[in-house]
N, C-alpha and C positions, 0 to 999 in steps of 0.2 A: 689606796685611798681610804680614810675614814670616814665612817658614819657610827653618826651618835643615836642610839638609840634609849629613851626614857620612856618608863610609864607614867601615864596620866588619866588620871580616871573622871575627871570634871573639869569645867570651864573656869575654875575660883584664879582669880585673876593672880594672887598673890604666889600660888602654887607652881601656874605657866610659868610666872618672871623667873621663877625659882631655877625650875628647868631649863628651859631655854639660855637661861644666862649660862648656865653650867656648859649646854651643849655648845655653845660660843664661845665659851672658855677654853673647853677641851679640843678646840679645832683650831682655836688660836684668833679669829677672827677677830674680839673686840678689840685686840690691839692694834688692828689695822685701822681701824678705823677713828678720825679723830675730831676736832671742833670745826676742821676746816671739810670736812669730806660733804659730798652733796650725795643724797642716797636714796633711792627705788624704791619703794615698796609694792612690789606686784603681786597681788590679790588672785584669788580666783572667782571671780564672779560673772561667772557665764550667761548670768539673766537675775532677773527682779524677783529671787526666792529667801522666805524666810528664812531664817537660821536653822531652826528646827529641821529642819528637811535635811542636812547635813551635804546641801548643793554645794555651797560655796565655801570659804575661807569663814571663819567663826567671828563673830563681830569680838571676842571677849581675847581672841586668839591672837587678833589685829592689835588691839588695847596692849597686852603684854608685848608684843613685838615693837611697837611705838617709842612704851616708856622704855623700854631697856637702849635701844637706838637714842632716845632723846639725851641721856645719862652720856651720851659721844658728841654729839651734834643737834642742832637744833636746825640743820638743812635738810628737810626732809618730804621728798613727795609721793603721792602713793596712789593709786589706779588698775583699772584694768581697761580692755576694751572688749565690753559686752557684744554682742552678736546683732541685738537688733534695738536694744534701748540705749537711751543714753547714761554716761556713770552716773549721774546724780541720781537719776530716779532707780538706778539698780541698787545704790550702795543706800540708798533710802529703805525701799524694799528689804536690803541684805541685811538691816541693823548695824549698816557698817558707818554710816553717815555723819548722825550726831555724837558718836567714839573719835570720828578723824577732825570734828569739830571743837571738841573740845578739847582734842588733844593740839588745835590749829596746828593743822598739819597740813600740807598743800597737795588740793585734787589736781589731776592732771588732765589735760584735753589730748584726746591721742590720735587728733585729726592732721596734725601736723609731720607729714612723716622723714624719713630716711631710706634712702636704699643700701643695703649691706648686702656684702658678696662673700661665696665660697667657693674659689676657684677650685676647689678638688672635690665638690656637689659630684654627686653621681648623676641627678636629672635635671633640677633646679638651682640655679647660680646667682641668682641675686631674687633679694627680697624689700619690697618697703614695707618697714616698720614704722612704728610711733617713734619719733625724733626723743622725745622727754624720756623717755625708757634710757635709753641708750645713752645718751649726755650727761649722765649722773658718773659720780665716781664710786659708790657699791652700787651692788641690785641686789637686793635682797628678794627672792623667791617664796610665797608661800601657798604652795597648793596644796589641794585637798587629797584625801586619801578615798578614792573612787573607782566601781568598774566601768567598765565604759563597753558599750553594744559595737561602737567599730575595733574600735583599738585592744579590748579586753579591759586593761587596768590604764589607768588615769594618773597622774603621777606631775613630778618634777618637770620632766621634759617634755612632755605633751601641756604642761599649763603655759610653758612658753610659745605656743602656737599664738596666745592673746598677744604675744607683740604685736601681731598685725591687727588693723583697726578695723572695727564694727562688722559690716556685711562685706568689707572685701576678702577676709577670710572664707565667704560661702565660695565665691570666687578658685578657692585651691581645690576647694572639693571637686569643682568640676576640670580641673585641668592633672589634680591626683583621682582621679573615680575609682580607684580599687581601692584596696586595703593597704596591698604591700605595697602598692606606688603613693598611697600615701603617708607611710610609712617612712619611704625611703624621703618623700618631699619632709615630712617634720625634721629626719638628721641632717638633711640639704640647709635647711633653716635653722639648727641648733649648732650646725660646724659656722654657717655664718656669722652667726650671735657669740659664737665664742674668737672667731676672727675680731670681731671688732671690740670687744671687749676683754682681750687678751692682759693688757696692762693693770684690768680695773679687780676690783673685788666682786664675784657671783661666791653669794652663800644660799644653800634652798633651806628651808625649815617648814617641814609635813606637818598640817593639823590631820593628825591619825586619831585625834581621842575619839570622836564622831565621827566614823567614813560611809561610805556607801556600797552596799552590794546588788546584786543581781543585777537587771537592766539599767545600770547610770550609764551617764554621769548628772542624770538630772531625774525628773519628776517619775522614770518609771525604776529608778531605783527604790531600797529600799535602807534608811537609815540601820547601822549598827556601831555599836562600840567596840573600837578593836583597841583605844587606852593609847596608842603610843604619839610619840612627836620623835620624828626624824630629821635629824640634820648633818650636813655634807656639803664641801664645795663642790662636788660631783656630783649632776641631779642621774647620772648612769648607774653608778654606786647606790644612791638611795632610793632609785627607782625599785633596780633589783633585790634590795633590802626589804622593801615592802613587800614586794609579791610574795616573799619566802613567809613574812610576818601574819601576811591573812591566810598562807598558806591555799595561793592559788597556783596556776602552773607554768614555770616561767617560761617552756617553748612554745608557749599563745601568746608570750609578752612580744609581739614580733618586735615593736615598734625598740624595743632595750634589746633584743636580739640583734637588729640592725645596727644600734649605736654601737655595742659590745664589739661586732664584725669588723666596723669602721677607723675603731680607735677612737671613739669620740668621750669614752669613760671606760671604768674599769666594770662590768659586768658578770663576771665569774665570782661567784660567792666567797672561792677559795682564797682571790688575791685582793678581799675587802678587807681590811679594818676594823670589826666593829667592837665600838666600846660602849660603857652604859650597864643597862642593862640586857642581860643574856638572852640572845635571840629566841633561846628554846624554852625561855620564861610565856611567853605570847601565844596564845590557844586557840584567838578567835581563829574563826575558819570564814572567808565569805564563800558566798553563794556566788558564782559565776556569771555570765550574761549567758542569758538563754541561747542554746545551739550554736555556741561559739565555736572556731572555727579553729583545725590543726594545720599545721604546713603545709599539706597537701590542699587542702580545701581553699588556703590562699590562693598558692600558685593554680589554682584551676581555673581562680574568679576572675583572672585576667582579659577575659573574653565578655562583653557585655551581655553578651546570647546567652552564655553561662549564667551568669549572675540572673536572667530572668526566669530560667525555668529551674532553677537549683535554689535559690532563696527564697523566705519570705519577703512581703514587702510589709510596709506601713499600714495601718487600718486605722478609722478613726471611731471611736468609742462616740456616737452620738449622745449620748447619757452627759457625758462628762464633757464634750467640746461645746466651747462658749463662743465659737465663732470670731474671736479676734484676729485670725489673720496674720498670727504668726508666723505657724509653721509655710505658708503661702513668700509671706517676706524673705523669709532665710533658707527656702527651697534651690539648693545650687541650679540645678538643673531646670526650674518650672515645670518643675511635675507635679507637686502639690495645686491645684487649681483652686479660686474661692471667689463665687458669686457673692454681691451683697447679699443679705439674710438669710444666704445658704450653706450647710456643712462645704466644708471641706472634698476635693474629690482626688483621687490620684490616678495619674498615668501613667501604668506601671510602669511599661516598657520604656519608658523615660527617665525611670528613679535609679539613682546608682545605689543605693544602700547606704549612703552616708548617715541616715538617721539625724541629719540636723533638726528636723522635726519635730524626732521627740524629745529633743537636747529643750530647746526653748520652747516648748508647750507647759505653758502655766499649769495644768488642770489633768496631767496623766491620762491625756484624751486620746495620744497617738500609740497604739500597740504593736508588736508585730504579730502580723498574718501567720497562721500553720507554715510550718516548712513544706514543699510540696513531696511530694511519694518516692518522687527521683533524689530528690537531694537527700530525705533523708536517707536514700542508700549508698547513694554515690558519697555524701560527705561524711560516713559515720566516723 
């Protein structure tokens, strides 16, 4: 499988077209696609964050991705399904808004769903998704280049978790509660999404110029430039293209370990494709999520008992929490507790470590706690 990899060192609109058209070239994609095709544009935007903060999909990264598609068709719709707001006010918030407006480009409502199935899911066999996703003839992919505090790295295939709509995603969290069972639920749901979409065009393409390290994939990360844009009709392939590219460690990628295991893309480095520019041109390094976890540390957490006296949990930074009731909304479990006019409170023994919390917390209010004395021995 191919992946295209480019440098890119700024948002200058004319530069991306540049790029990306080549990397569309080189994968063969814009010929598939023609005046008549209807076509996706799936965002990543997990909540109402500026651009700068290098959360979401780049409003200027969207703008190049539009006009090169519009150059094919002018059937074009494009969305995500935020967590706990609705699009219009997130892609407001994102800078993404008045770019899909004036490029009149059609927002989608992704309250309408679908259920899609994967008879050979290891746990999870069917899914409802956003119906508008999925009834288009491409999808075009475009997530961010982020670490993430459950998962490690952030990618291609973990941004299609947003096929599912708004707060029924908190929903998986609590029926995947670990890692690697949630893990194994994302490939349940990416071998689905490739069942039903087997006849159609999936192309991903990574905004890597701005990505994120340490605690993301949101507000307690920490913005860095790592220049690149990656693209691949195999988000497996490009997943594990990236991790190599910030030069984090691909046996914490469980979640691309799992697919890689599965069949569900090509994961070994040695039988990727990659053209572009030379992977060993690319120097950033990211910073990791704090006390992330090896193999063994997964399979240990399987046990909830485990996961309470081995982990940190959540903390909430009073300084900095503004009381809105977020982290409380998208709390899978209701462990997050929130009185009118009062902080935040948590029940430990009720938090699975999903960290949705600090995923959608405006304000970098939610931290994690010390690791406790045991885990850091047990898990070193």
């Amino acid at each position: 499988m191919k992946v295209v990899l480019q440098k890119c060192f700024n948002y200058n609109l004319e530069d991306m077209q540049k790029k990306i058209k080549y990397s569309l070239a080189e994968i063969g994609a814009l010929n598939k696609i023609n005046e008549n095709s209807k076509v996706f544009i799936k965002l990543n935007c997990v909540g109402p964050f500026a651009s700068e903060l290098a959360i979401t999909t780049h409003p200027m990264f969207v703008k190049a991705v539009i006009r090169i598609i519009k150059e094919k068709t002018n059937h074009i719709m494009i969305g995500d399904n935020p967590a706990t707001r609705d699009i219009i006010h997130t892609l407001k918030k994102c800078g993404i808004y008045d770019i899909i407006q004036e490029e009149n480009v059609t927002i989608f409502d992704g309250s309408k769903t679908i259920n899609i199935e994967n008879l050979q899911a290891k746990i999870y066999h069917s899914f409802d998704v956003s119906k508008d996703m999925i009834d288009q003839d491409v999808f075009i992919n475009l997530p961010k280049l982020k670490t993430h505090t459950l998962t490690y790295l952030t990618c291609a295939e973990k941004n299609l978790f947003g096929l599912i709509y708004g707060l029924n995603k908190s929903g998986w969290h609590v029926r995947a509660n670990t890692p690697l069972v949630f893990g194994e639920a994302i490939n349940d749901l990416y071998g689905a999404f490739l069942n039903v979409m087997q006849n159609k065009l999936i192309v991903h393409i990574c905004d890597g110029i701005t990505g994120l390290e340490k605690d993301g994939p949101s507000t307690g990360g920490s913005p860095k430039n790592s220049n690149v844009i990656l693209t691949s009709y195999d988000a497996i392939s490009l997943d594990r293209v990236a991790c190599e590219v910030v030069h984090l460690d691909y046996k914490k990628q469980f979640i691309n370990v799992i697919a890689n295991e599965r069949k569900y893309g090509i994961g070994n480095l040695d039988d990727i494709d990659i053209v572009g520019d030379d992977i060993s041109s690319f120097n950033t390094t990211f910073i990791p999520p704090k006390n992330s976890l090896s193999s063994f540390g997964l399979r240990l957490l399987k046990k909830k008992f485990m996961r309470n006296i081995l982990l940190e949990h959540p903390k909430i930074d009073k300084e900095k929490c503004i009381r809105c009731g977020e982290c409380n909304k998208i709390c899978p479990p209701k462990a997050m507790q929130i009185k009118k006019g009062e902080f935040p409170h948590l029940k430990n023994k009720q938090c699975i470590r999903c960290w949705c919390c600090a995923e959608v917390c405006p304000q970098n209010a939610i931290k994690k706690s010390k690791r406790p004395i045991i885990g850091k021995i047990i898990l070193k």
